[in-house]
Wavefront OBJ file of the C-alpha trace (Angstrom):
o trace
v -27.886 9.419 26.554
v -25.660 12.511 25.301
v -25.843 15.151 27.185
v -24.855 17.843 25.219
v -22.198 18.698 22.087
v -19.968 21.126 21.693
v -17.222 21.178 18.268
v -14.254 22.476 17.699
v -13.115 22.209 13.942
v -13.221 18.898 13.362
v -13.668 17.311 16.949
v -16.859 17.051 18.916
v -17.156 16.704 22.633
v -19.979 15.118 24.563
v -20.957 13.820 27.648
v -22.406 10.262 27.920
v -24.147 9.519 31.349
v -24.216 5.339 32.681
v -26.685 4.804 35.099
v -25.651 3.801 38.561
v -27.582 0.958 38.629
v -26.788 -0.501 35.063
v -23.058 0.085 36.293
v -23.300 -1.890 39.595
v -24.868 -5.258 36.981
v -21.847 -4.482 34.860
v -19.372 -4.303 37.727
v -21.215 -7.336 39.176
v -19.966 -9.032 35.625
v -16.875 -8.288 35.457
v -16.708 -9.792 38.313
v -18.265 -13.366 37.872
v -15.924 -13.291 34.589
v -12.624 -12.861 36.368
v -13.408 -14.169 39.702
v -11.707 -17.611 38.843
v -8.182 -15.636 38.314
v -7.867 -15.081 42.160
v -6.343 -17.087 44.777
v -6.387 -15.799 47.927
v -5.441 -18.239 50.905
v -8.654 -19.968 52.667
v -10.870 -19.518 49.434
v -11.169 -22.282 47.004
v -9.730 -20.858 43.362
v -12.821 -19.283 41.580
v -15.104 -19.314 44.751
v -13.862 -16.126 46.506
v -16.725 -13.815 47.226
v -16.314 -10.411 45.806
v -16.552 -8.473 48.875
v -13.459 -10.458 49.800
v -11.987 -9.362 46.698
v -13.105 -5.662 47.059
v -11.241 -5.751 50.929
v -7.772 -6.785 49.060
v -7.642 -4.852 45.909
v -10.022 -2.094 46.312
v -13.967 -1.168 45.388
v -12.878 0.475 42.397
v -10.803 -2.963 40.826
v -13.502 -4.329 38.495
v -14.802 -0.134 37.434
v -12.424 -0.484 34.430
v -13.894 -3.504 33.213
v -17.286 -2.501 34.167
v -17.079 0.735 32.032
v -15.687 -1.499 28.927
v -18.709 -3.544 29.243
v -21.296 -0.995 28.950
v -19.256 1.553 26.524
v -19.347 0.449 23.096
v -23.839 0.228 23.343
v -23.850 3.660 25.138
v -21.282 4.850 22.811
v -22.617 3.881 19.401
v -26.612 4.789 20.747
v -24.665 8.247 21.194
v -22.998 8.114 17.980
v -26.478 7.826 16.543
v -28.357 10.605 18.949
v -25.728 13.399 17.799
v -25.508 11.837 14.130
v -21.966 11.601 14.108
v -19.745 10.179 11.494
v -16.385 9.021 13.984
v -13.377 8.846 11.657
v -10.935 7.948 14.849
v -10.955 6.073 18.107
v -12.822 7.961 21.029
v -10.583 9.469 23.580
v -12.906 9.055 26.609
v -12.377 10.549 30.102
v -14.059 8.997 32.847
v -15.415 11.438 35.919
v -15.785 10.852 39.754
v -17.362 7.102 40.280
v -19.596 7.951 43.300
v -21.505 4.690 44.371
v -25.561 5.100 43.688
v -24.697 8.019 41.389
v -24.670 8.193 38.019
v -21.092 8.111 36.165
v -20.352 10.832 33.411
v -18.109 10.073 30.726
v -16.701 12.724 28.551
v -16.057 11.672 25.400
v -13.894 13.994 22.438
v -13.487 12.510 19.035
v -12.630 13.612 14.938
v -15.517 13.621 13.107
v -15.961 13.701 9.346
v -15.062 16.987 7.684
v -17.110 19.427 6.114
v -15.963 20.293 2.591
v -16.399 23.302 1.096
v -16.614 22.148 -2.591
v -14.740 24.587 -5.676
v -16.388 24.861 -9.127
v -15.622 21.672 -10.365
v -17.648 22.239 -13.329
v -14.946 25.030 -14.669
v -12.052 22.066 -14.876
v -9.923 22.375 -17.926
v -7.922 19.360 -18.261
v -5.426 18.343 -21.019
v -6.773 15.366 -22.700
v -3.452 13.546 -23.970
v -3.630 10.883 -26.993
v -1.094 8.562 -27.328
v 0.672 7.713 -30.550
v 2.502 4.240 -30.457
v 5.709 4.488 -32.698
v 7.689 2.243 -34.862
v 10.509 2.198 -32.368
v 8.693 1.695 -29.826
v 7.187 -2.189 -31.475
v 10.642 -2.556 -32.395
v 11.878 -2.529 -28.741
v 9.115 -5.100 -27.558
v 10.179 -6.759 -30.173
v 13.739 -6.540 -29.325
v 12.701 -7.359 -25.499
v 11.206 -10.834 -26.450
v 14.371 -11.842 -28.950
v 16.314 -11.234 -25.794
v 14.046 -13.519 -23.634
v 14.468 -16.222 -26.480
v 18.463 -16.381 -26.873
v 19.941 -18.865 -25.646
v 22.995 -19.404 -23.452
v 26.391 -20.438 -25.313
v 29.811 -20.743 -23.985
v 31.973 -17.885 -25.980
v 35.304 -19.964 -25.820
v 38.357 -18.538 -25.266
v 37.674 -14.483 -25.911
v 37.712 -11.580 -23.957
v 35.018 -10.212 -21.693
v 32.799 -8.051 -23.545
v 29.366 -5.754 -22.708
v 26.453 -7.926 -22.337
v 28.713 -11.154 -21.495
v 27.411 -13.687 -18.818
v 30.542 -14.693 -16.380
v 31.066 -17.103 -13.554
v 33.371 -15.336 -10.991
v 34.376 -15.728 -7.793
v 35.724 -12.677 -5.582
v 36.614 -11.884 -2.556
v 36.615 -8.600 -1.002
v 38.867 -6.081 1.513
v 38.489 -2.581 2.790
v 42.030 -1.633 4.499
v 43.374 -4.699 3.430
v 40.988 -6.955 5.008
v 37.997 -9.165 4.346
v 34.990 -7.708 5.219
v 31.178 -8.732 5.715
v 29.422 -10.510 2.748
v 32.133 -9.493 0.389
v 32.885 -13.016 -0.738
v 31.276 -15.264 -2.996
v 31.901 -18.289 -5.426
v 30.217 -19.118 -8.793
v 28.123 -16.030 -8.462
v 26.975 -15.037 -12.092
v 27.261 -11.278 -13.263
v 25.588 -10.000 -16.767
v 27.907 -7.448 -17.629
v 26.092 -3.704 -18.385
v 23.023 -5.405 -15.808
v 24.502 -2.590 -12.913
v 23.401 -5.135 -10.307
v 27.338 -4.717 -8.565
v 28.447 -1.692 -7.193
v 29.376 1.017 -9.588
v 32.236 0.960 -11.662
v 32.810 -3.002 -10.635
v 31.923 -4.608 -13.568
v 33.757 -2.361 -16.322
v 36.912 -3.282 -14.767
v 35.897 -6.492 -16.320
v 35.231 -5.963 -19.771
v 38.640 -7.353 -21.387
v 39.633 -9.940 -19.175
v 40.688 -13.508 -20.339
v 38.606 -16.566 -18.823
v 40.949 -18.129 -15.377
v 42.333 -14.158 -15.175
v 42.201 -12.784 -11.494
v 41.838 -9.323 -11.528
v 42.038 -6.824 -9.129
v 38.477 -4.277 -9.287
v 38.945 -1.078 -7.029
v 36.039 0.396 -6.366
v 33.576 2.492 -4.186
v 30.970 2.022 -2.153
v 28.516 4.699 -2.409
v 27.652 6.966 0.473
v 23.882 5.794 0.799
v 25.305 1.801 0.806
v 22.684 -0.217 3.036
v 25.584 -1.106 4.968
v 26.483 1.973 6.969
v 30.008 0.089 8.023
v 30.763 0.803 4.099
v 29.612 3.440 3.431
v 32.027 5.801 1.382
v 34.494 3.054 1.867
v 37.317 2.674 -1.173
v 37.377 -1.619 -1.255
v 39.557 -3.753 -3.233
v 37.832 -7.287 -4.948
v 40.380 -10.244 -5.885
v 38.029 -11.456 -8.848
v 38.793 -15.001 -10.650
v 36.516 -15.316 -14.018
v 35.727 -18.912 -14.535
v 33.749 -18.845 -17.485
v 32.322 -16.374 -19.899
v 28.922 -16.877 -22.050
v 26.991 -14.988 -24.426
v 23.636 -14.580 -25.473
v 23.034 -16.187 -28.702
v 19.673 -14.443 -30.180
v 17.019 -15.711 -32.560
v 16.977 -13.884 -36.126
v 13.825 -11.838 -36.340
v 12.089 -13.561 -39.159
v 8.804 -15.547 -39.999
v 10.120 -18.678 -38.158
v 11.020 -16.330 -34.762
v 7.193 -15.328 -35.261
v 5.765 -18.673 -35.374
v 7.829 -19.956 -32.383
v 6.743 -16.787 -30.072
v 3.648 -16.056 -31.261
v 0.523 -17.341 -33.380
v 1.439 -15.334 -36.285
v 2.809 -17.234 -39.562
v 4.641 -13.970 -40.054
v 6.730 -11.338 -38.496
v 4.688 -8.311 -40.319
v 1.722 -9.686 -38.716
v 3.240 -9.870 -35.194
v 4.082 -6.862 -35.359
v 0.694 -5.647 -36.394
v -0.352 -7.619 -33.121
v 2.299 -5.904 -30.824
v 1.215 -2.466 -31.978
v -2.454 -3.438 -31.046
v -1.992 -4.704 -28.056
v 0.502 -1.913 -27.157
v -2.578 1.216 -28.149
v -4.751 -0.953 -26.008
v -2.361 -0.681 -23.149
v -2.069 3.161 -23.507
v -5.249 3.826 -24.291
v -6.329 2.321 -20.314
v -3.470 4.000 -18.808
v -4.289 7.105 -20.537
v -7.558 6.890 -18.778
v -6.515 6.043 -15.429
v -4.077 9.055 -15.880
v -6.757 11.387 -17.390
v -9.324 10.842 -14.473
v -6.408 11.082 -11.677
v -6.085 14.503 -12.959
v -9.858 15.428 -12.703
v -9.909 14.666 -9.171
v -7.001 16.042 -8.470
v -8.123 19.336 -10.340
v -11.411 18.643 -8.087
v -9.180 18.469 -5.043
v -7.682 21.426 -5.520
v -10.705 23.269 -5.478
v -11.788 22.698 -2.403
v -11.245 23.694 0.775
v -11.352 21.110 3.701
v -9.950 20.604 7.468
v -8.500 16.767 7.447
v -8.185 15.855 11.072
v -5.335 14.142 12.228
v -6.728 10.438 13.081
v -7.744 10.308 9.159
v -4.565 11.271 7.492
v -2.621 8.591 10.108
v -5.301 5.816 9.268
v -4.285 6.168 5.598
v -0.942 6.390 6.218
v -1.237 2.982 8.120
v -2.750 1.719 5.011
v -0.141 2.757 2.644
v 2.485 1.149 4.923
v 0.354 -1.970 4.662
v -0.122 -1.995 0.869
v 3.617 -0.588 0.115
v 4.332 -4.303 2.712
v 2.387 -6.287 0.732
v 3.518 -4.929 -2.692
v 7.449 -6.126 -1.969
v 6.697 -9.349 0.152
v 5.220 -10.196 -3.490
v 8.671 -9.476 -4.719
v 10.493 -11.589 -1.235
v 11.633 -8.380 0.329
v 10.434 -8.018 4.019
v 9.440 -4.622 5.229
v 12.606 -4.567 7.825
v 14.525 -5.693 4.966
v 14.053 -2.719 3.126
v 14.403 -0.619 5.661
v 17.518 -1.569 6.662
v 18.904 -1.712 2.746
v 17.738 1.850 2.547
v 18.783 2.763 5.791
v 15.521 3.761 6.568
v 13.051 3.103 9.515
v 9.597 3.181 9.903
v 8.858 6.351 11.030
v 10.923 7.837 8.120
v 8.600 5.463 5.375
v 5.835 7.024 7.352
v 6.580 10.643 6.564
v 7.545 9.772 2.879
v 4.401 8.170 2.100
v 2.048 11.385 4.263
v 2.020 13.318 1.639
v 0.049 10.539 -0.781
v -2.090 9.768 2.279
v -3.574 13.251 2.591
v -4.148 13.386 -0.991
v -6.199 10.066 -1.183
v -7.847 11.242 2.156
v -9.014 14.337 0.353
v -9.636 13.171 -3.251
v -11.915 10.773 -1.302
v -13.692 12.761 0.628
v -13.975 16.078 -2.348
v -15.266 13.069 -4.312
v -18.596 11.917 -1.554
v -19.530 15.582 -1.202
v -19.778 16.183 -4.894
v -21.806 12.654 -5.053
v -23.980 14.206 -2.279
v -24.009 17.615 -4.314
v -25.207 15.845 -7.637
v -27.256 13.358 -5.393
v -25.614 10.161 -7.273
v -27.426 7.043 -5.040
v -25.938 3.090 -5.577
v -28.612 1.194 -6.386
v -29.099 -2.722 -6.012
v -27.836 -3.463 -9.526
v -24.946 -1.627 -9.104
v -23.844 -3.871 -6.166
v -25.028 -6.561 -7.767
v -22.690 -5.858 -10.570
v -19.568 -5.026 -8.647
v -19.757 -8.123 -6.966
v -20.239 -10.164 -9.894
v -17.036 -8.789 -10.829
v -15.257 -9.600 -7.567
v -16.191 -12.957 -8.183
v -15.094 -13.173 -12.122
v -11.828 -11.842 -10.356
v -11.414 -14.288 -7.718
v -12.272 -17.118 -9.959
v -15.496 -18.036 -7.965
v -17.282 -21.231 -9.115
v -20.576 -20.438 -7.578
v -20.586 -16.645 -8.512
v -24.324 -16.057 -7.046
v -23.300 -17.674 -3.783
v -20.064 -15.391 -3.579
v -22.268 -12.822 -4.010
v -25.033 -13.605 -1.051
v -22.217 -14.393 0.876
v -21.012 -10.941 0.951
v -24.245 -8.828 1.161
v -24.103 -10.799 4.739
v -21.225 -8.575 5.376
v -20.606 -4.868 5.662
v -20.571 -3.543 2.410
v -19.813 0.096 2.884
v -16.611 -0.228 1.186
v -17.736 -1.730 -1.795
v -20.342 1.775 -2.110
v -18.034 3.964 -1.742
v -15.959 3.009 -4.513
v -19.093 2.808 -6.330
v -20.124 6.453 -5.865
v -16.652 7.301 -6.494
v -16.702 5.729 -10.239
v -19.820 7.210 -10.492
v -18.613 11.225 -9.674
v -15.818 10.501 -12.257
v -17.902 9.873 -14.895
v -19.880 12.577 -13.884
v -17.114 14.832 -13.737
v -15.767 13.763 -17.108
v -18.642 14.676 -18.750
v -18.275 18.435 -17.275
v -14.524 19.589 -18.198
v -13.429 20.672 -20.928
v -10.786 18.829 -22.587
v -7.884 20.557 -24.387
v -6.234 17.487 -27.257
v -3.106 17.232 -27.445
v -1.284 14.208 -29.196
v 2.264 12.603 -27.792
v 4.181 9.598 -29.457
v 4.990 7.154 -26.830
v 8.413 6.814 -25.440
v 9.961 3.893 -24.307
l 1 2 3 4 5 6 7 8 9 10 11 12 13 14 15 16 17 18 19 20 21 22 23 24 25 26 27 28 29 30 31 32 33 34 35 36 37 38 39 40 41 42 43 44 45 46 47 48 49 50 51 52 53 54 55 56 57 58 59 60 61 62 63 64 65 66 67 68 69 70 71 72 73 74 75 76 77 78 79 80 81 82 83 84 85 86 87 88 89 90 91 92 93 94 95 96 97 98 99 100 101 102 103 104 105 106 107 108 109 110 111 112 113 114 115 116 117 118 119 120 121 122 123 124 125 126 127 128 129 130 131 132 133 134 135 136 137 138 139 140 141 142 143 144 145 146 147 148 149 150 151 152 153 154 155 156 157 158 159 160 161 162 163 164 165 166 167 168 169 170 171 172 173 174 175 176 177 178 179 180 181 182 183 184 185 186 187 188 189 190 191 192 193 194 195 196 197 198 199 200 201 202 203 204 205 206 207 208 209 210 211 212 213 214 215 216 217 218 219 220 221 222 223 224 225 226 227 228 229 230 231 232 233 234 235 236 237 238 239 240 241 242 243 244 245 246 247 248 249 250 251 252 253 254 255 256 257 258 259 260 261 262 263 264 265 266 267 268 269 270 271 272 273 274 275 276 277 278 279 280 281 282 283 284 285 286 287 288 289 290 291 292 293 294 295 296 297 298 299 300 301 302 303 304 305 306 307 308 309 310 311 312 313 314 315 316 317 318 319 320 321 322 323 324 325 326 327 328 329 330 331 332 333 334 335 336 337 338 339 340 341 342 343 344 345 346 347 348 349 350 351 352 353 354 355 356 357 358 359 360 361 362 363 364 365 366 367 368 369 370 371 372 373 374 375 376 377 378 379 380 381 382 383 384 385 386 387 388 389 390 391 392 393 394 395 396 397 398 399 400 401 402 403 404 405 406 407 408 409 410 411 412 413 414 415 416 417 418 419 420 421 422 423 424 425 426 427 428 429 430 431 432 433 434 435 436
């Protein structure tokens, strides 16, 4: 049972009492579970009584493990008693262990904020509509001629911009080899930027079998901090130069890229599909800014333990995101000369924001009493399930009301304030073309 509460901002601190009794059981448990880790001469293994035990290590060995046995039913019961909401682990402080006397544990830990919510009704947000341009069809159009050229040898002409070569090079900083500075048959699109700056201009004009000397740089944030700022010196042999041969952009490019008989009617289709695009990221842009407008509104405490939980999580999904691409996380870090700690306080800034849009975003669906209902769930999971290409989509969907589904209402509610809140600003037009 708690014995009493006391907060401080965002922290609450209670008392939990274990009876003296239940404690002895638990400490009796602990040690019938570890009993068979002890060997202590004229005892069989697993067979040494516990007062034995006690006389060796001390009364007080198995009070650690005793306490961790009875804490997390105590603890959640007075979780429940105080009607908490825990965003952080417990720090817990255990008091004098008397034997036949009841222990006190005294427990401090963040609790959910209260927000004090702005007028979000009063939001004025600029509602942009997006034009799609003529130049901008022509680039996508552009984009897929380029992924349909084809590879040709250019014979016996000089490097030019956009020219595919076959080099080898080796390279030396105070006239000697460093480090990953050599390679053979390594290809290099010319104007692609992908080699240090200024390396592959020197290029542009060289004859096929040429070895040329590139002087270059290496830029003061290089991944490499044994380069860094470093003037180096490449010996460069080109061993073949290619070119991109592209398609003509006709009726027959049409046909072979698309399933349009003509190029006026891809086109048509590229311009369709292109509104479509902008018209969903214009609303994933236009309701970021309503909750950020909502966020800013209101005033709220975050603790501590929920801005580093999120954090955590943005690490995670920022891990995820370039293993996808075959970049580990100490990878990058080490070609950005980064470390972790450093990624940590670049991404804190995000974290507090999603921390508070999250929570601005419950107390307004408290404030406008917005309740998930059955259907709702029902629906959201069906969707999971479309998603994750589920045969059986009912059985994907029993499966997982088994489970703990409070994640799954909060992003409910969430959608559901948004709408809510869309249908309260007031939206000022304004009409951009799209850039490229």
């Amino acid at each position: 049972m708690a014995l009493f509460e006391k907060r401080e901002k965002n922290t609450v601190y209670f008392n939990i009492e274990l009876n003296s009794q239940e404690f002895e059981k638990a400490v009796n448990q602990a040690y019938l579970k570890n009993r068979s880790k002890f060997n202590i001469p004229g005892f069989r293994k697993g067979k040494v009584p516990k007062k034995i035990i006690d006389m060796n290590y001390g009364e007080d060995f198995f009070y650690e493990d005793a306490i961790n046995i009875l804490l997390p039913e105590v603890y959640e019961s007075a979780i429940k008693e105080l009607e908490l909401e825990p965003v952080d682990t417990p720090h817990i402080d255990v008091g004098d262990i008397k034997k036949g006397e009841n222990i006190v544990l005294n427990i401090n830990v963040d609790v959910k904020p209260e927000v004090k919510l702005g007028n979000y009704e009063s939001i004025e947000i600029e509602k942009v509509e997006y034009n799609v341009t003529d130049e901008m069809v022509e680039s996508e159009l552009i984009t897929e001629q380029e992924k349909n050229g084809r590879i040709i040898d250019a014979g016996n002409r000089e490097v030019k911009e956009g020219d595919i070569l076959t080099i080898d090079y080796t390279g030396f900083v105070d006239d000697e080899q460093f480090e990953g500075g050599t390679a053979e048959n390594q290809q290099l699109e010319i104007g692609s930027n992908k080699f240090i700056p200024g390396f592959e201009e020197q290029l542009i004009g060289k004859n096929k079998e040429e070895e040329v000397e590139v002087k270059v740089a290496f830029p003061e944030e290089y991944f490499s901090e044994d380069l860094q700022g470093k003037e180096a010196t490449f010996k460069v042999t080109i061993h073949e130069i290619k070119e991109k041969e592209l398609p003509e952009l006709d009726d027959e490019f049409a046909k072979d890229v698309s399933e349009f008989d003509t190029l006026e009617d891809y086109k048509n289709d590229i311009k369709s599909k292109l509104e479509e695009t902008f018209e969903k990221q214009g609303k994933i842009e236009l309701e970021n800014r309503i909750v950020k407008k909502a966020s800013e509104l209101a005033e709220v405490e975050i603790p501590e333990g929920m801005i580093n939980t999120q954090v955590q999580n943005e690490i995670s999904e920022f891990e995820y995101r370039i293993k996808m691409q075959g970049l580990e996380l100490e990878q990058y870090l080490q070609f950005t000369g980064s470390d972790l700690e450093g990624l940590k306080e670049q991404v804190r800034p995000v974290a507090e924001s999603r921390v508070k849009a999250d929570l601005v975003l419950e107390a307004i669906g408290i404030a406008e009493n917005i309740e998930v209902t059955d259907e709702d769930i029902d629906a959201e999971l069906l969707k999971l399930a479309e998603q994750y290409n589920q045969e059986d989509q009912q059985k994907f969907v029993d499966d997982m009301k088994k489970g703990d589904l409070d994640f799954l209402k909060s992003g409910i509610t969430n959608n559901k304030v948004i709408d809510l809140l869309k249908t309260k600003v007031k939206y000022i037009e304004i009409t951009e073309d799209v850039e490229k």
